[in-house]
C-alpha positions in Angstrom: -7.6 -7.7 -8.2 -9.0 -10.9 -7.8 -10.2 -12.1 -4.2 -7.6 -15.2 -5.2 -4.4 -13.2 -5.9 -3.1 -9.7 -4.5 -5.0 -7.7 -2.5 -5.4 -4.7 -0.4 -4.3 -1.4 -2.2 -2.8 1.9 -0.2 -2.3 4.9 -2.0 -1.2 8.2 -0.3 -3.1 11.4 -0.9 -2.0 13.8 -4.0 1.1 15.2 -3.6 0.4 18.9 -2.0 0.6 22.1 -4.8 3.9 22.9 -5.8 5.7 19.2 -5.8 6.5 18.3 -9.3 4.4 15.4 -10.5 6.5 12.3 -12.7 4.6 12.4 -16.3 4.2 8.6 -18.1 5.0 5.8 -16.3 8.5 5.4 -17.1 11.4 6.3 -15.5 13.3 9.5 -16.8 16.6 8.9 -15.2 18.1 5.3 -15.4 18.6 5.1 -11.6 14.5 5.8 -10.7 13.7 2.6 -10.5 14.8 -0.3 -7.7 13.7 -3.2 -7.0 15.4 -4.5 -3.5 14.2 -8.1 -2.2 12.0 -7.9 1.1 14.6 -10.0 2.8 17.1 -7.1 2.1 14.7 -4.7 3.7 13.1 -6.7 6.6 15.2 -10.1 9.0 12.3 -12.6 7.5 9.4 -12.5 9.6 9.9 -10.1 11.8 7.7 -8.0 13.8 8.2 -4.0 12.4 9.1 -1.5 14.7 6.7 1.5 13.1 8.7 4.6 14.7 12.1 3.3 13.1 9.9 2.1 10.1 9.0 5.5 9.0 12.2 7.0 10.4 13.6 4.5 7.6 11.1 5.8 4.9 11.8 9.6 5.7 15.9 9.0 5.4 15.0 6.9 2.1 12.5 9.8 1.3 15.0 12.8 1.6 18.3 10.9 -0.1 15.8 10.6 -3.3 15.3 14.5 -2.9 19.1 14.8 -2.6 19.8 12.3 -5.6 17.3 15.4 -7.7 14.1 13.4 -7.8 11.0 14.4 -7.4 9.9 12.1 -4.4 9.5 8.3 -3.4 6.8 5.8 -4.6 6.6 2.5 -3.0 5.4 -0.8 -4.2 5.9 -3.2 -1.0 4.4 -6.8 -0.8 4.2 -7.2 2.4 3.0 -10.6 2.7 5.8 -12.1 4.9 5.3 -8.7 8.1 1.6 -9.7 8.8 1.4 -13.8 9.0 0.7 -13.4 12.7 -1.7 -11.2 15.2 1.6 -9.8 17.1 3.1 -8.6 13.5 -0.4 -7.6 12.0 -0.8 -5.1 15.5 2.5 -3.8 15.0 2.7 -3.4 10.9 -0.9 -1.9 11.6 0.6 1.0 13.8 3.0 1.6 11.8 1.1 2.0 8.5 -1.3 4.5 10.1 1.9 6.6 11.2 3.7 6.5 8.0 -0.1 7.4 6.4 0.2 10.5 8.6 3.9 11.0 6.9 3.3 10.8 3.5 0.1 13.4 3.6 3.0 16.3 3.7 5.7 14.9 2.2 6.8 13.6 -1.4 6.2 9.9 -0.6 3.4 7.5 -2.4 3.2 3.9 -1.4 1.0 1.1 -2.5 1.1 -2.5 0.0 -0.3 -5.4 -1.5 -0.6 -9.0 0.3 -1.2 -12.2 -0.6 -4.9 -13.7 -0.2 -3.4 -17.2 -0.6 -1.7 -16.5 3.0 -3.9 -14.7 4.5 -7.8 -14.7 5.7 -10.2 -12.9 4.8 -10.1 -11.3 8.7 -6.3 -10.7 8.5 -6.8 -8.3 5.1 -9.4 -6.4 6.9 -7.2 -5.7 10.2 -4.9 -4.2 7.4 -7.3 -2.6 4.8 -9.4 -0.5 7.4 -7.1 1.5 7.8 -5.9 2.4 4.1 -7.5 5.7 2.6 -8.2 3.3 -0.2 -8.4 -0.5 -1.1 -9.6 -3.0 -3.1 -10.4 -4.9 -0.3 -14.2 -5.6 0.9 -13.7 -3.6 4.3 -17.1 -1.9 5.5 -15.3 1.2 7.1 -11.7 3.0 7.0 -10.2 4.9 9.2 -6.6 6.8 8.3 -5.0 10.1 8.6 -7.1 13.2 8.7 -6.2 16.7 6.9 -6.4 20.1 8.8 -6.9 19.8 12.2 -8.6 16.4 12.0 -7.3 13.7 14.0 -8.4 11.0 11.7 -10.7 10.1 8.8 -14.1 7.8 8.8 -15.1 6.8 6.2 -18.0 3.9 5.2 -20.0 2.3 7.8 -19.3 1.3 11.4 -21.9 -1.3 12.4 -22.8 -4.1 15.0 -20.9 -6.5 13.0 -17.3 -4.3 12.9 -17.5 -2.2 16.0 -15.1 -4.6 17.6 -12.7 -4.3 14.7 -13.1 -0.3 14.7 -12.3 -0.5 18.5 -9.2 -2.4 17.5 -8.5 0.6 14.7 -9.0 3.1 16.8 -6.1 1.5 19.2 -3.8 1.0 16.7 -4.1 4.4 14.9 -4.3 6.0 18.7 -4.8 9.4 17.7 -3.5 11.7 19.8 -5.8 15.1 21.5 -4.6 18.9 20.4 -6.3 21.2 23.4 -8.5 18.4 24.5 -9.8 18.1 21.3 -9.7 14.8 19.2 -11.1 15.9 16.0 -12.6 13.3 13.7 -13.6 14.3 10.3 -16.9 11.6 9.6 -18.2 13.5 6.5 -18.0 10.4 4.2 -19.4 8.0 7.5 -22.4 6.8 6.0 -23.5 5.3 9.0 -22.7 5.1 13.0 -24.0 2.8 15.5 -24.1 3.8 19.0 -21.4 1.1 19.9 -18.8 3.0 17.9 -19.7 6.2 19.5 -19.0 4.1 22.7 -15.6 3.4 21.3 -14.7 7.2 20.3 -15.9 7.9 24.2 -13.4 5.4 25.7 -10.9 6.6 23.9 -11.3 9.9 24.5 -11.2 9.5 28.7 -8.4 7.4 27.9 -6.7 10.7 26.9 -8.8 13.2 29.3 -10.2 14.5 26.0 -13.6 15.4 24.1 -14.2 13.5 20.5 -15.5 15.9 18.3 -17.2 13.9 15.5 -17.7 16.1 11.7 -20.8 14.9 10.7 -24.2 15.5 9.4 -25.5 12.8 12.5 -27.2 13.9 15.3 -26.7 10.4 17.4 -24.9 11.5 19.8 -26.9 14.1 20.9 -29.3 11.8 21.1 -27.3 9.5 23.3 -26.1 12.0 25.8 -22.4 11.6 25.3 -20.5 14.5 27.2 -17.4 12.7 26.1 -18.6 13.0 22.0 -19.8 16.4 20.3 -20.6 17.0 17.0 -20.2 19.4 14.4 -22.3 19.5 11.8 -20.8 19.8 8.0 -23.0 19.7 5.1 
């Protein structure tokens, strides 16, 4: 999409083994498609609550299964959730928690917003943490598989650390036995700031930040906060 119309693009992983999988790209039944106004969906300009958010897409997600399809795909312009800081923090929680959601459950969902309303700042607040987008975000960070707290992906540098700090508080992953496990095998690149940023958060939660990656920074920095495992 052009950086003058839509952007941002969010699409959920595959659909696990064993969900059925819609074939063509139209509907088979004559009720599969709906189209329902934002302002049916959302009071105009409000500021989203993300637990009853994706409590509203898993009740929306199961009366499809009930109905006898397949699953849920969502197209949402979003435009009108994220005009200000205070809604972009909370629609920013709530789309890494719905991300978590839809990795084990027959839900898709693509969010596009206007560039005409928003900066180019404001798109990347959203689009970090999207497992994919058309936006022109250096890193993204979004819901891990296996035991992984989270996925990195790209490049965290001096010029985003802030913004990954930001990320990092929104998403607020969550330790399992003192372990937050990050899975950094598509990290191209980690500054030491970041790893800085994994620390805090991980005392914030009396925790250890295990980072997946073929880096050897932190060793190298002494973190006793930060380990890594090497993948190849």
């Amino acid at each position: 999409m052009s950086r003058s119309g839509w952007s941002v693009r969010r699409i959920a992983p595959p659909s696990p083994a064993g969900w059925p999988r819609s074939r063509g790209s139209r509907p088979r039944r004559q009720d599969a498609l709906r189209l329902v106004p934002v302002g049916e969906a959302y009071r105009h300009d409000e500021i989203v609550d993300p637990d009853r958010q994706v409590r509203a897409y898993a009740r929306a997600t199961a009366e499809a299964l009930t109905a006898g399809h397949t699953g849920l795909r969502v197209l949402a312009e979003a435009t009108s959730l994220v005009r200000t800081a205070a809604q972009r923090d909370a629609f920013a929680r709530y789309e890494h928690r719905i991300d978590h959601w839809m990795r084990h459950r027959p839900m898709s969902a693509v969010c596009a917003y206007d560039r005409r309303q928003l900066d180019d700042a404001a798109i990347a607040e959203l689009a970090c943490l999207h497992p994919q987008t058309n936006a022109d975000v250096l890193f993204r960070l979004h819901a891990g598989g296996g035991d992984t707290a989270v996925a990195l992906a790209g490049e965290l540098d001096p010029s985003n650390h802030w913004d990954f700090a930001a990320a990092l508080e929104r998403a607020d992953p969550r330790p399992v036995a003192g372990r937050l496990v990050f899975d950094a095998a598509e990290l191209r690149f980690v500054d030491h700031r970041a790893l800085l940023h994994l620390r805090d958060h991980a005392r914030r939660h009396d925790a250890v930040a295990v980072l997946r990656t073929p880096s050897r920074l932190v060793d190298l920095l002494g973190l006793t906060e930060v380990r890594v495992e090497a993948v190849r």
